[in-house]
C-alpha positions, 0 to 999 in steps of 0.5 A: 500500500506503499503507492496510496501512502498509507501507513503501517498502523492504518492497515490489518493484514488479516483482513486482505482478501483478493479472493473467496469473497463469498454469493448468495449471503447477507450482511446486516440484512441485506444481500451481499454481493461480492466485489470480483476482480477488486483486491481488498487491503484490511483497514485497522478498525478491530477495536476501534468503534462502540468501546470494542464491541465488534459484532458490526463487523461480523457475518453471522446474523447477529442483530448488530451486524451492519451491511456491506456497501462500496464507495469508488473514490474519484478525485477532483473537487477538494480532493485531487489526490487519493492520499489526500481523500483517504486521509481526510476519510480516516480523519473525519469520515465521509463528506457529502458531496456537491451532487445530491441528484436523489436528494428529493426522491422517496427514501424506500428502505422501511427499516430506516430509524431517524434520531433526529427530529428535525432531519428526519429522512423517514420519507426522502433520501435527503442530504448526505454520502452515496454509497452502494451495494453494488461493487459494480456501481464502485467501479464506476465512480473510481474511474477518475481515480488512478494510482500508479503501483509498480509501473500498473495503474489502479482504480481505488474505492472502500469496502464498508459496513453500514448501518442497516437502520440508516441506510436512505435508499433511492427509489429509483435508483435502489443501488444508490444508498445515502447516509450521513458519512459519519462513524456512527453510521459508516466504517469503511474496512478494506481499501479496494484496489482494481488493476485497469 
């Protein structure tokens, strides 16, 4: 992970996966689909969220697993490099970005629970992060992000857990979930790498 610039106390090597990914499983709830042809490089989040307690990060059905979804990482905006993206996410979480074209559609996931009364998104997908269950939806968005790893350029994205009582999702679009950004709500847990 030397070419991203991330260092050595950011990263599990237990949780690298290129391959094994596991079909036909759920994660939090909701189907989970494998990201094919991406390599995965663990994140050092054991540990880390709700004083230890894991069971976010699990994939045996308990009631606090949390869903798989994916995030593509395009630079421009703020963030011109994918140093500087990555860094900012582990610092501070996700940051809403400029397009929120879903914004006023109807939110269609019935298990969605609001804390907060006054941003209640029960009824539309609101304000707030993109992300999808879709590794495929990943790809696309990473486009604009290229790495260069030994002389090979790389798309770049995050595999994270989200939380399934959170997840704001587009009526037209179902592959388009929303979310606030924050660690309450999303842990990204393996850096995606995919050769092009």
């Amino acid at each position: 992970m030397e070419g991203c610039k991330l260092t050595l106390n950011m990263l599990a090597p237990k949780g690298n996966r290129e391959s094994g990914w596991g079909e036909n499983e759920k994660r939090g709830g909701f189907d989970y689909h494998p990201p094919i042809g991406w390599k995965g490089f663990g994140l050092r989040v054991v540990g880390k969220y709700d004083n230890g307690n894991d069971d976010w990060l699990a994939y045996d059905g308990n009631e606090n697993e949390w869903a798989i979804a994916y995030h593509g990482i395009g630079i421009g905006g703020k963030c011109k490099t994918v140093e500087k993206a990555t860094h900012n996410i582990f610092k501070g979480g996700f940051q809403p970005g400029s397009g929120q074209v879903h914004r006023n559609e109807k939110n269609i996931n019935k298990r969605y629970k609001s804390d907060d009364i006054d941003n209640d998104h029960s009824k539309t997908v609101g304000i707030g992060v993109y992300c999808s269950p879709n590794p495929d939806v990943m790809d696309s968005y990473a486009q604009s992000s290229s790495i260069k790893i030994n002389g090979k350029h790389y798309k770049m994205g995050f595999m994270m857990r989200v939380k399934p009582d959170k997840i704001r999702i587009s009526e037209s679009i179902p592959d388009y979930w929303v979310l606030d950004g924050t660690t309450n709500e999303m842990r990204p847990y393996r850096i995606m790498l995919k050769e092009y």
